[in-house]
FIGUZA-442982 format. One record per residue (C-alpha): x, y, z. Coordinates in pm, whole numbers, padded with zeros to 5 digits, always signed. Example, Ala and Ser with C-alpha at 12.3 -4.5 7.8 and 13.67 -1.06 7.14 Angstrom:
BEGIN
+01230-00450+00780;+01367-00106+00714;
This chain:
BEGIN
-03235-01787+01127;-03105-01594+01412;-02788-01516+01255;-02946-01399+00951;-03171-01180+01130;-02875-01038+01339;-02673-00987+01073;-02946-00815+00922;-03047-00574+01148;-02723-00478+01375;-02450-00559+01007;-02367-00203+00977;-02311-00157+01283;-02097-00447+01377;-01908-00339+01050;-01907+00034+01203;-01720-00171+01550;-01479-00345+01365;-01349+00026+01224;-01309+00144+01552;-01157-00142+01686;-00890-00061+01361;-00872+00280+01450;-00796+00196+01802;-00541-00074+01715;-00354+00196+01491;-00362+00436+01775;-00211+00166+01984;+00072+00158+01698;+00117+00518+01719;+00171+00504+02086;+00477+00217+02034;+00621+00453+01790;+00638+00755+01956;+00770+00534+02284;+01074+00433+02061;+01381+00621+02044;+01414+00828+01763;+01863+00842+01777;+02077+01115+01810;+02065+01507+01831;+02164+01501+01424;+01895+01203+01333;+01654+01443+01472;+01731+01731+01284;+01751+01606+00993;+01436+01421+01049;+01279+01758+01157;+01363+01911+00809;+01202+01623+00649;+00907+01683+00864;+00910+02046+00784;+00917+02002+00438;+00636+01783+00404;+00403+01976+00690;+00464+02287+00470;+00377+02115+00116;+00039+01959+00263;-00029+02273+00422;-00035+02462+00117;-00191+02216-00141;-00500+02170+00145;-00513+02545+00136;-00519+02494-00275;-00730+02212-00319;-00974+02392-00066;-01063+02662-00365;-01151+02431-00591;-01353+02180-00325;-01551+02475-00230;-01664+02559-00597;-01761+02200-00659;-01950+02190-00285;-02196+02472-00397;-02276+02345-00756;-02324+02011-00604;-02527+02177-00370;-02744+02342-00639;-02753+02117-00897;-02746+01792-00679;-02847+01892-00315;-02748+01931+00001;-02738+01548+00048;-02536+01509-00196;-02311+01802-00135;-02237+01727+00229;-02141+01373+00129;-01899+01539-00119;-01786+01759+00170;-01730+01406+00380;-01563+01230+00133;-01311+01507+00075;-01221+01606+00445;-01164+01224+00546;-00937+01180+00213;-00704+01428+00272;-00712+01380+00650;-00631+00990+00551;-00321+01120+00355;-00243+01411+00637;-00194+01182+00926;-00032+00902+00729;+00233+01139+00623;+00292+01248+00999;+00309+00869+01119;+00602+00808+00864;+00775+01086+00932;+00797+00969+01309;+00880+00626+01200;+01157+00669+01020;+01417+00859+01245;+01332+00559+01472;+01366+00281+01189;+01715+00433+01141;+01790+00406+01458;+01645+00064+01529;+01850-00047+01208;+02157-00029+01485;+02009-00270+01710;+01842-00574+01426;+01724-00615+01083;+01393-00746+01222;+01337-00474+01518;+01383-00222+01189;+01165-00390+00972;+00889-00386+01286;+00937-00021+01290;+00874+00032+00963;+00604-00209+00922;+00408-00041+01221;+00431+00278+01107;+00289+00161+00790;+00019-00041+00927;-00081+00268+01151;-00197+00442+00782;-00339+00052+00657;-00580+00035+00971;-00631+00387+00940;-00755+00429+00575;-00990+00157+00620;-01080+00256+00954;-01174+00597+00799;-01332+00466+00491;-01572+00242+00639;-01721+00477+00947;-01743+00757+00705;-01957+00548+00483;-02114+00336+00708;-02212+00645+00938;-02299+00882+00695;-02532+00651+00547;-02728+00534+00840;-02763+00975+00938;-02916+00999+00531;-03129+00702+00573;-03302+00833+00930;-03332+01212+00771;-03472+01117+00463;-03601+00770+00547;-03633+00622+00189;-03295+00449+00130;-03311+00539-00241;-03216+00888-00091;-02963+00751+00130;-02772+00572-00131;-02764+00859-00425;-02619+01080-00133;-02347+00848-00148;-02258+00929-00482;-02174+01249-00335;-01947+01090-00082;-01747+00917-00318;-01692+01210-00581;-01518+01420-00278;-01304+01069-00209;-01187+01073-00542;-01124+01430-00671;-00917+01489-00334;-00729+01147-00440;-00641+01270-00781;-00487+01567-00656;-00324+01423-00368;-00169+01150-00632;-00081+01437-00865;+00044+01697-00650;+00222+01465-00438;+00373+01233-00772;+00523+01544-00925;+00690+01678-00568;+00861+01388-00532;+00935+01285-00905;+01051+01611-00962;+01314+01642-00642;+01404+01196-00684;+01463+01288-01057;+01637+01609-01006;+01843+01474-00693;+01972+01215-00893;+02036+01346-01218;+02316+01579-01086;+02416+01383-00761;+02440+01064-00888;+02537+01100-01244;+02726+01430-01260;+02881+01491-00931;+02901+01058-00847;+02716+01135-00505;+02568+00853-00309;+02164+00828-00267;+02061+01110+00036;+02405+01247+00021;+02388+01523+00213;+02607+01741+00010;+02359+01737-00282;+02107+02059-00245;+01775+01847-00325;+01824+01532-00074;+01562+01691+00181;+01320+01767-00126;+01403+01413-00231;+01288+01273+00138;+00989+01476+00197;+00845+01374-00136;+00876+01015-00067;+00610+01125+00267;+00411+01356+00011;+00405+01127-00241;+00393+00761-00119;+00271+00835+00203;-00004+01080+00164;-00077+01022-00196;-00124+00682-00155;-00379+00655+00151;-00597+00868-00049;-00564+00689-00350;-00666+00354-00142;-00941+00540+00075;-01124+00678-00235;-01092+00341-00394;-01220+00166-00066;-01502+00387-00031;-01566+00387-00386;-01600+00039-00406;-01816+00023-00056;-02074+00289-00244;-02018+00121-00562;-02113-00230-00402;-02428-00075-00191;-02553+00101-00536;-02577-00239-00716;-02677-00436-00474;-02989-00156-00430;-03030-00143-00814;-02990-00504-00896;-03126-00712-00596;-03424-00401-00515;-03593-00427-00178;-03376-00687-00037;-03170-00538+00248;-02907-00786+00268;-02721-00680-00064;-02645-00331+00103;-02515-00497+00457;-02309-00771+00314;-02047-00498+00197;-02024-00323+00502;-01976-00684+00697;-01684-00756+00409;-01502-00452+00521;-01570-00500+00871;-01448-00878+00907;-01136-00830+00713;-01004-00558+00972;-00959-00845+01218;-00727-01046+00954;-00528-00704+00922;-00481-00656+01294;-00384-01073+01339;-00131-00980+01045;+00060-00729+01199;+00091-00898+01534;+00246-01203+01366;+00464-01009+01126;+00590-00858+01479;+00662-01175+01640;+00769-01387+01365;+01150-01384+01297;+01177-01433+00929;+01300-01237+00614;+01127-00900+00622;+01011-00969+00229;+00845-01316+00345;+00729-01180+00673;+00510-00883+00473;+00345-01139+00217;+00299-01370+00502;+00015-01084+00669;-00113-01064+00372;-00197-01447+00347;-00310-01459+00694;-00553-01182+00614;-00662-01320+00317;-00721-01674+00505;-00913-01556+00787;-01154-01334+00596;-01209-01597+00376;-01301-01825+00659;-01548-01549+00822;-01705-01440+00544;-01848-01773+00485;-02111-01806+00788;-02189-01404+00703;-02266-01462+00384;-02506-01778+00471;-02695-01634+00754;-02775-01296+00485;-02844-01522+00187;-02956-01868+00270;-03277-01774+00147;-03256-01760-00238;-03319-01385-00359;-03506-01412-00724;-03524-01121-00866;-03684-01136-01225;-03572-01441-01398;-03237-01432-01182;-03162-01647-00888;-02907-01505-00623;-02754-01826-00420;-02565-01789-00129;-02320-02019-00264;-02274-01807-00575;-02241-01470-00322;-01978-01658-00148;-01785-01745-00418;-01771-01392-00597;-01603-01287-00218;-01350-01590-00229;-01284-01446-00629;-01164-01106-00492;-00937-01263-00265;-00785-01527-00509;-00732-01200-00773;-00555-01009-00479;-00308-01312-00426;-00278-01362-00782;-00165-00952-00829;+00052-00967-00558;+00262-01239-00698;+00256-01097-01035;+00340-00779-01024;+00635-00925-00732;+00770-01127-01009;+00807-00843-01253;+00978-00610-00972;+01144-00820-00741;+01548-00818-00793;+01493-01263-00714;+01362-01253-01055;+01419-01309-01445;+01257-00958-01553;+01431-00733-01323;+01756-00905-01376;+01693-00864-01757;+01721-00478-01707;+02048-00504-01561;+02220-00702-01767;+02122-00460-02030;+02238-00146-01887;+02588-00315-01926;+02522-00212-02322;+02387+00150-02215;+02126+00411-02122;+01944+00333-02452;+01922-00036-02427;+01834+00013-02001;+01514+00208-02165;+01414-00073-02447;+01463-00322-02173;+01213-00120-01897;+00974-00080-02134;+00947-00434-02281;+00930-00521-01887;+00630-00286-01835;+00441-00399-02135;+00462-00757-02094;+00338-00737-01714;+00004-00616-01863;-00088-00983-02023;-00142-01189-01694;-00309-00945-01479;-00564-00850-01728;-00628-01216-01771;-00649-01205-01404;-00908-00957-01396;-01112-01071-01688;-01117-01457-01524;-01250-01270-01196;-01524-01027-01383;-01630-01370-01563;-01645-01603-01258;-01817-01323-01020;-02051-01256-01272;-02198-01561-01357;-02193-01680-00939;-02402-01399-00861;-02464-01132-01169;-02272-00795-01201;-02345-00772-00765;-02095-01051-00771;-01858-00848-00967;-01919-00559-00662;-01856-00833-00407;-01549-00905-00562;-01426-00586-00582;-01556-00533-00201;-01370-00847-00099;-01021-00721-00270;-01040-00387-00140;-01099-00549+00193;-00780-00639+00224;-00627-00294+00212;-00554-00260+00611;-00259-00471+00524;-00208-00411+00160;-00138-00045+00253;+00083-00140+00521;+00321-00278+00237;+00308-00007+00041;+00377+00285+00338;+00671+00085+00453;+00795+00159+00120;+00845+00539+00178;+00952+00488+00550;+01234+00293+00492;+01367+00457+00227;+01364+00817+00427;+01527+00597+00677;+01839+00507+00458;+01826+00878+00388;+01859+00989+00778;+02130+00721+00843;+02332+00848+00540;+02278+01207+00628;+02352+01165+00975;+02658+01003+00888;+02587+00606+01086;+02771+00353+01060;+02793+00154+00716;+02600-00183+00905;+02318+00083+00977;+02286+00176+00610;+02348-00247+00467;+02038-00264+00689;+01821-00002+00552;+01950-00072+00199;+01798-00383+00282;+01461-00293+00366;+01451-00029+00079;+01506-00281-00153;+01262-00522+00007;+00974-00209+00040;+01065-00084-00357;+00896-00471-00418;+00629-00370-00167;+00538-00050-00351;+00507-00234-00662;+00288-00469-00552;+00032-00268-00370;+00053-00030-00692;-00053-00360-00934;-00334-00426-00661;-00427-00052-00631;-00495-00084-01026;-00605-00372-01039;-00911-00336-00758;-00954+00041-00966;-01035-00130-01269;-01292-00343-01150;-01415-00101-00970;-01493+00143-01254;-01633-00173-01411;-01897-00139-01107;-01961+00221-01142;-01988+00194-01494;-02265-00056-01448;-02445+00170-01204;-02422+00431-01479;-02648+00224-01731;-02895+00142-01422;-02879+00468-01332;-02953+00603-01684;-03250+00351-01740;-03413+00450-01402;-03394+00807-01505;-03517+00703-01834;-03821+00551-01683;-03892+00798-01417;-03964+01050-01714;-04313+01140-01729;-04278+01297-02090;-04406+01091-02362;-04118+01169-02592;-03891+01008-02367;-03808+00630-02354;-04077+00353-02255;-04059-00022-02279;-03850-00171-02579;-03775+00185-02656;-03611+00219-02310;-03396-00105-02315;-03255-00001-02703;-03141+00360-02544;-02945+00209-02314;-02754-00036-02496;-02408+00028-02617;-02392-00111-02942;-02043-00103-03153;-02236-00082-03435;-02350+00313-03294;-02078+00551-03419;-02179+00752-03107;-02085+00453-02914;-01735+00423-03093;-01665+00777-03091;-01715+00793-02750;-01523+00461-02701;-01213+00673-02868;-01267+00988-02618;-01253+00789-02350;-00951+00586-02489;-00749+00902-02546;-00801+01025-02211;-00569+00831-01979;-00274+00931-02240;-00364+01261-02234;-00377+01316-01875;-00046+01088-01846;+00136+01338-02094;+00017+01623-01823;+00118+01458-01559;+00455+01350-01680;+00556+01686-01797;+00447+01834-01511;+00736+01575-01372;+00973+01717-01625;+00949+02058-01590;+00975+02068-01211;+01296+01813-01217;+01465+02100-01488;+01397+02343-01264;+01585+02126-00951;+01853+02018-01203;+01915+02363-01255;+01905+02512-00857;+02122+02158-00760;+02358+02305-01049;+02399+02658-00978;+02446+02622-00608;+02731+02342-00656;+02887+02617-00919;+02834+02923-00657;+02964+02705-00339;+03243+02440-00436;+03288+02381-00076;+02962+02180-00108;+03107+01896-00266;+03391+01933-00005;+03160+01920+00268;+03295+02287+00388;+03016+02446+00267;+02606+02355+00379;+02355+02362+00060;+02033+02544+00100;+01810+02269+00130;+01489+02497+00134;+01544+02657-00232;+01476+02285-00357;+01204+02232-00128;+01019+02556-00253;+01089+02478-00609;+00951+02136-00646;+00617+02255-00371;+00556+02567-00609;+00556+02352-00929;+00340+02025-00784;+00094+02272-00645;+00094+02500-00944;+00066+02226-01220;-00175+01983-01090;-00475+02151-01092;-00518+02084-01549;-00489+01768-01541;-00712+01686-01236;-01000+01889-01362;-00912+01698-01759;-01163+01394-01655;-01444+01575-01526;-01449+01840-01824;-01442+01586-02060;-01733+01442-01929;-01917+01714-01925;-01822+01836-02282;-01956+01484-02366;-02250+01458-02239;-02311+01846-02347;-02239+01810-02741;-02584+01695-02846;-02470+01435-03152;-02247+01264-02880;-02532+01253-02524;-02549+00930-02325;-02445+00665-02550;-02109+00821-02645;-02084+00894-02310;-02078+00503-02200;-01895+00451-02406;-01624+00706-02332;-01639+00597-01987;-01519+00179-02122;-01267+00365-02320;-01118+00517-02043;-01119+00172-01833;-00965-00005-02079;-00664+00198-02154;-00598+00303-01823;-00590-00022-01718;-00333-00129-01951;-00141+00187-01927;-00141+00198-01520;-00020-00117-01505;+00261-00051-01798;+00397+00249-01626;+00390+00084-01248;+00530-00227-01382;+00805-00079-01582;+00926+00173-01298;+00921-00092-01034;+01188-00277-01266;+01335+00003-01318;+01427+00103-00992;+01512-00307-00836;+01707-00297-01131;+01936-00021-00998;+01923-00155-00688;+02046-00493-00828;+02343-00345-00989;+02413-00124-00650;+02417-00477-00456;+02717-00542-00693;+02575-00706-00994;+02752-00560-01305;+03036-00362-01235;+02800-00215-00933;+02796+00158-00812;+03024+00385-01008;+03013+00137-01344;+02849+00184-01647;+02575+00015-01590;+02529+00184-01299;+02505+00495-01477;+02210+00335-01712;+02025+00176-01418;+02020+00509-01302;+01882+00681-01589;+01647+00422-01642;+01525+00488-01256;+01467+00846-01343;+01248+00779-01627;+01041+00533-01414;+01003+00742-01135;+00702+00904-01245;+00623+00629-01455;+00506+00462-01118;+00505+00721-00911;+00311+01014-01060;+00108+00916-01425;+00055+00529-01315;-00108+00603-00997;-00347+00868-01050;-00500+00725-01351;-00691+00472-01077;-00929+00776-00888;-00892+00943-01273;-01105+00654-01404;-01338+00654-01093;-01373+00968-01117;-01502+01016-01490;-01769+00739-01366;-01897+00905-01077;-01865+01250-01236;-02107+01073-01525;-02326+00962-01301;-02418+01252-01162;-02493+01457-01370;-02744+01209-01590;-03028+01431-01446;-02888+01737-01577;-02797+01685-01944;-03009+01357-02062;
């Protein structure tokens, strides 16, 4: 009893602790890094001019996101309220300052991973690692005070928590239109220099990956910091928080005047921040393979939470919560938490077998590109498709065990429970990006070839890791939406019953209006919008991709036509033209399809034969198909790209072969297959929800 009643009335708080006790242990990483050496006078300028670059391109897209934040800020603030509007202004602010300082972190850390990658392959991988962890502790860190606090100011100003909570929904709509454009703009800056970089370096001119002679090799290198760095910490903090708001809304809507079903989320998040931090001290200390060593934190995380959740979730729920005809066990709570952790393990290992160069798939890809370009493509594509049958089982087996152990809350607490996990799950993914750019400064500043097998290593180990934490990224999206999408049909049927006017929906009457039959061709039509959508926006984002990489094919072309001496090494390209190209066209061309999602919905809901039921079901349209297609693209760029590495190992003739030259093109037309369209359909889903949500008071 007097853990339950602890738990109760200090859970937020203790969850509010266990951020700052993240935060601090990321500071604490910051402080190793910057105590490491960072090499020699030319691995610092060259890491400089990566820095440079990518300081400059966040500079300028906060100064264009800004505009459009502002706009939304006041018409939240009429329509919605200044509740509502200053959680928007939260949400935004601590998403892009997520992405800021986890793009400065990896720019520090990988001059020093280069240079560490002299000394040992595991002091190297540390590095790395650390520098990624310092943006995995830092996003959840973020995430959960923002919430947590935010919430507990709303709940002593307007003391009712019904006021509280719908500020959140404010919170979580800044989260996730920052995250969209931080995925866009950052997917097409570095799509666009990768794809140019390599289309003349590698394949015309036979240059080696960061060559320095090739004009777009800093552009390539500060998008990898704009784009994998930055992009994805706001991706995962707007899912995180999503899901945290997502989880409290439920549990208010679902389980009403019962406390515990807002706290348990916060304590979810909390607890699993310790796992994270006992993860990255053993991956420091533990000599193994670097690719075993990363999936080892994540087991130890998933392990201990699992462990502490259990006496949390019996001192909240030991008492049986009935609400109508429903009973809510702590057994079944408990078991909807271990759920999101078994579906984390299970998307991990998927989505590594599909990408990893150990396995059947990847290997597949290569042995094709002996044939050609054409047959690398079928190949990749095949791959991508067919990694979309086990994790949707995946997910469906979760949303079906969750929800009958505790109702759609244990769907939330699912969800909760995976995104949990992201202190460490973003660690893999932002060593990614950091040891990539440090391959780049060791080939750039010309070290030794044992410095570059090293970071070739660890590239090809953190390609894997970016794979995975994409598949989970999706994966924890999906059911996420799922949750939001939920709170949209209790949201509707409050509003419906709240409405004084007889002409409006009572009883029976109120239940029919808010179920989404197939046989309603509203329903249908809007399950067609919605399915349209994700393709639509895709085809945005990936010629957004194109047209910037013509324009860097172009510059890399002229200037290697003006100066010969480039290739010669007698002559230095002018690394800032590319930069400026490739920041002018992400900047310029994110902003359509980032606003597509929320003026569909609005067009939607607007168009009177359509209203709410068309929009529900526009809003399961768009789940579905950008689950499947997310997980396509990510799955069939990931291959992609392993298999290129593959064949540079040796496999197949390796570097300068034929199938080289296929493994290459195939790697260009996955880059932002995984890198730009995959990713930002996740906040592009969330984002249609919450958008949906809000505005139920204005148009129904």
């Amino acid at each position: 009893m007097f853990l339950g009643d602890f738990l109760l009335n200090s859970g937020i708080w203790i969850s509010l602790l266990f951020a700052a006790v993240g935060l601090g242990c990321s500071f604490y990483l910051i402080k190793l890094i910057l105590a490491a050496p960072a090499g020699d006078g030319r691995m610092k300028q060259v890491a400089a001019a990566i820095e440079e670059g990518a300081k400059a391109y966040l500079n300028r897209q906060i100064v264009s996101i800004g505009v459009i934040a502002v706009v939304i800020f006041i018409l939240t603030a009429v329509f919605k309220g200044w509740p509502t509007a200053i959680g928007f202004l939260i949400g935004a602010v601590c998403s892009l300052a997520a992405g800021f300082i986890g793009m400065r972190i990896a720019v520090l850390a990988n001059v020093r991973t280069a240079q560490a990658a002299s000394t040992s392959l595991h002091g190297a991988m540390c590095m790395a690692f650390n520098g990624g962890a310092v943006t995995g502790l830092l996003v959840v860190g973020l995430a959960l005070l923002s919430v947590g606090i935010f919430y507990e100011v709303m709940l002593h100003v307007a003391e009712k928590p019904a006021t509280a909570i719908a500020s959140l929904i404010g919170l979580a709509l800044g989260s996730s239109l920052i995250s969209v454009f931080a995925r866009l703009g950052g997917g097409i800056y570095t799509k666009a220099a990768d794809v140019g970089a390599d289309l003349v370096g590698k394949i015309e001119s036979h240059l080696d990956e960061d060559d320095p002679r090739n004009p777009a090799t800093i552009a390539d290198n500060v998008g990898d910091n704009v784009g994998d760095c930055a992009g994805m910490a706001a991706d995962v903090f707007e899912t995180y928080a999503v899901s945290l708001i997502g989880a409290i809304l439920i549990g208010s809507l679902t389980l009403k005047d019962t406390p515990a079903a807002i706290v348990y989320p916060f304590l979810l998040g909390g607890v699993s921040i310790l796992g994270a931090v006992l993860g990255i001290y053993l991956t420091n200390i533990r000599k193994v393979s670097p690719g075993r060593a990363l999936l080892e934190a994540v087991a130890v995380n998933s392990v201990l939470s699992a462990i502490l959740y259990l006496p949390i979730t019996y001192g909240l729920f030991k008492d049986n919560v009935i609400v109508g005809s429903t009973t809510y066990t702590w057994g079944g709570i408990y078991l909807a938490s271990l759920v999101g952790i078994v579906l984390t393990a299970a998307i991990v290992l998927i989505t590594n077998y599909y990408t990893s160069t150990k396995y059947s798939p990847v290997r597949k890809i290569a042995l094709a590109s002996e044939t050609g370009h054409a047959t690398n493509i079928i190949a990749g594509l095949a791959t991508g498709q067919r990694a979309t049958a086990l994790p949707v089982i995946c997910i469906a087996a979760a949303i079906l065990l969750s929800y009958y152990a505790a109702g759609f809350y244990g769907i939330a607490i699912a969800v909760m429970s995976m995104l949990s996990l992201a202190g460490i799950i973003i660690s893999l993914d932002a060593f990614g990006p950091i040891t990539d750019n440090a391959g780049g400064v060791a080939v750039m500043s010309d070290l030794p070839q044992s410095v570059r097998a090293v970071t070739d290593e660890l590239d090809a180990v953190g390609n894997t890791m970016k794979a995975v934490t994409k598949g989970y990224a999706i994966a924890s999206a999906g059911l996420a939406a799922l949750v939001l999408f939920r709170s949209y049909v209790e949201e509707l049927q409050q509003h419906f019953a709240d409405l004084a006017n007889p002409k409006h929906f009572t009883g029976p009457a109120l239940v029919e209006a808010t179920q989404f039959l197939l046989s309603d061709p509203r329903v249908v039509v809007g399950l067609f919008i919605g399915g349209a959508l994700p393709f639509l926006f895709s085809a945005f984002s990936m010629d957004a991709v194109g047209n910037a990489a013509g324009a860097v094919v172009r510059e890399v072309r002229r200037q290697l036509q003006a100066k010969p001496g480039i290739l010669k090494g007698e002559d230095k390209p002018e690394y800032g033209t590319c930069v400026d190209i490739v920041t002018k066209a992400a900047l310029g061309q994110m902003i359509i399809p980032a606003l597509l999602p929320i003026v569909v919905v609005m067009l939607v809901a607007w168009i009177h034969p359509l209203g709410h039921l068309a929009l529900g079901g526009m809003l399961m349209g768009t789940i579905v198909t950008g689950l499947f297609l997310a997980i396509s693209m990510t799955g069939s760029g990931g291959a992609w790209d392993n298999a290129k590495k593959y064949i540079e190992e040796g496999a197949h003739g390796g570097k300068g072969s034929q199938a080289h030259a296929a493994s290459v093109t195939g790697d260009t037309v996955g880059d932002p297959y995984k890198d730009t369209a995959g990713p930002a359909i996740n906040p592009m889903i969330k984002v249609v929800n919450i958008v949906a949500i809000l505005i139920i008071p204005l148009f129904f």
